[in-house]
C-alpha positions in Angstrom: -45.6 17.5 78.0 -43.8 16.0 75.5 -40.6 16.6 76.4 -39.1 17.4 79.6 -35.8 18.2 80.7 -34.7 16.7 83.3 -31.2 14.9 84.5 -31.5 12.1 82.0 -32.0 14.7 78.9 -28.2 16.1 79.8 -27.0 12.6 80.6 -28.3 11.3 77.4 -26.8 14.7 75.4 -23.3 14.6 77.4 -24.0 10.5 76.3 -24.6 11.8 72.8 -21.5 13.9 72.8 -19.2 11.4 74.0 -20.5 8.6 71.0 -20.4 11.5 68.7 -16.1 12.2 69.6 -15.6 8.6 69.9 -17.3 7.9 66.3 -15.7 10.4 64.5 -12.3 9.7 66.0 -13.0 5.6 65.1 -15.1 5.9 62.2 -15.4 9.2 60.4 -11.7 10.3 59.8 -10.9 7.5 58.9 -13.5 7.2 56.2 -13.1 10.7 55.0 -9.6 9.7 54.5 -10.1 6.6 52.5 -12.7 8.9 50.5 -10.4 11.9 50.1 -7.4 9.0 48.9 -9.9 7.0 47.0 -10.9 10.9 45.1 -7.3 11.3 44.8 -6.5 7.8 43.2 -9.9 8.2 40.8 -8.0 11.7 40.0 -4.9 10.6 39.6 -6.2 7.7 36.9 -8.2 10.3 35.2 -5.6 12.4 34.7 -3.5 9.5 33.2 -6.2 8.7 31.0 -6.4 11.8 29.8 -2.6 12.2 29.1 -2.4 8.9 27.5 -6.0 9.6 25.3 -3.7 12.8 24.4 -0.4 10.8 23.7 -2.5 8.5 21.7 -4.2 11.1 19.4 -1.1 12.4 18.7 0.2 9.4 18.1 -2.2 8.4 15.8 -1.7 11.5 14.1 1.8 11.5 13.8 1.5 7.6 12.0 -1.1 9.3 9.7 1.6 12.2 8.7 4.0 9.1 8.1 1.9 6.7 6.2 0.8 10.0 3.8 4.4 10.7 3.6 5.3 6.7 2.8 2.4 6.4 0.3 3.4 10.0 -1.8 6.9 8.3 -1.4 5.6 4.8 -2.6 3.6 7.0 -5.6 6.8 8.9 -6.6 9.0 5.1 -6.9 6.5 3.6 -8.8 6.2 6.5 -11.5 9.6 6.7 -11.4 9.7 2.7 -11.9 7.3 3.2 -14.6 9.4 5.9 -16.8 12.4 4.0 -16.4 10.6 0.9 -17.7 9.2 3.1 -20.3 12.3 4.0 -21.4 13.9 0.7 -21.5 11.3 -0.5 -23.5 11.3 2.3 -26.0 15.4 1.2 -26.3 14.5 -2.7 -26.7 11.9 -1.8 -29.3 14.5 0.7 -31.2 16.9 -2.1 -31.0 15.0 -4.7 -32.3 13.7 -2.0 -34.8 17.0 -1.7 -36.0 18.0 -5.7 -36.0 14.6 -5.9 -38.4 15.5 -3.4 -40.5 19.0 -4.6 -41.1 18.0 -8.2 -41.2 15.2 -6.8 -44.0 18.3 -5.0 -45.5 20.0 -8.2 -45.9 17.3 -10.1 -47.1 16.5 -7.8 -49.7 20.4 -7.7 -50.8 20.4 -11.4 -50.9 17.2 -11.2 -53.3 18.6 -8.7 -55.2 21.9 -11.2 -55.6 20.0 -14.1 -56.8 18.0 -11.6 -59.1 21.2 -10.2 -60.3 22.9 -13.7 -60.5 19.7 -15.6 -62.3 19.6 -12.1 -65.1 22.0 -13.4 -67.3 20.1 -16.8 -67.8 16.8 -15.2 -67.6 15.9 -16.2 -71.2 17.6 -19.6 -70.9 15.5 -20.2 -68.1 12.4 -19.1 -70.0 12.5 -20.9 -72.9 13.6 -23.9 -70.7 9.9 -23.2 -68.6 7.9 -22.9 -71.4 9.2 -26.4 -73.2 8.4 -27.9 -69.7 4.8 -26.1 -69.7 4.5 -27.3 -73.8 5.8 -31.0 -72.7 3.2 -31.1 -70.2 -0.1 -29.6 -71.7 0.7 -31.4 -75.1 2.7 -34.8 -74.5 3.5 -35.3 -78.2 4.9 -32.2 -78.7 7.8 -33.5 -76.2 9.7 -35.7 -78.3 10.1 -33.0 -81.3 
């Protein structure tokens, strides 16, 4: 027969019983344990990963929100720049505008002065042009 029992079989189960207490008391608590803390630690990172991955998406959404708001805030300064400018412009130009115009007025007074003032001797002045014109076309005709 293959097996038999006899007095060694019980010896070698009592045997087997004894290792069996001793091992798990030495080895297998204590390595469940680590296990169980080891779970417990992977948990715990997990956990934080997942709180942190959370924090940062909102995070991230939260600096999106703010750089929207800066850059609709940025868009509204410049416009506003812009119109002012604009406008400041528009009153240079109207005041140069005006500086032409009056410096054209004046101009145009001073021409009409000179006009008015050269009048009188218009037709001493003419005959005096057209004896030069005469003296130069026909050289003779100077000394008569």
């Amino acid at each position: 027969m293959f097996l038999s029992l006899d007095g060694t079989f019980f010896v070698q189960l009592i045997n087997f019983a004894i290792f069996f207490a001793i091992l798990n008391v030495v080895f297998l608590r204590p390595v469940q344990k680590a296990i169980a803390a080891r779970r417990e630690y992977i948990e715990s990172l997990t956990r934080d990963y997942d709180r942190a991955q959370a924090e940062a998406n909102e995070l991230r959404a939260r600096a999106g929100q703010i750089h929207a708001e800066a850059r609709s805030q940025a868009d509204a300064e410049i416009a506003a720049g812009r119109a002012q400018a604009g406008n400041e412009a528009a009153k240079i130009a109207a005041e140069y505008a005006a500086r032409a115009q009056k410096v054209v007025e004046e101009a145009q007074a001073a021409v009409a002065a000179e006009v008015d003032a050269v009048r009188p001797r218009q037709d001493a002045l003419a005959v005096e042009l057209a004896r030069s014109i005469v003296g130069k076309v026909l050289p003779e005709q100077k000394t008569a």
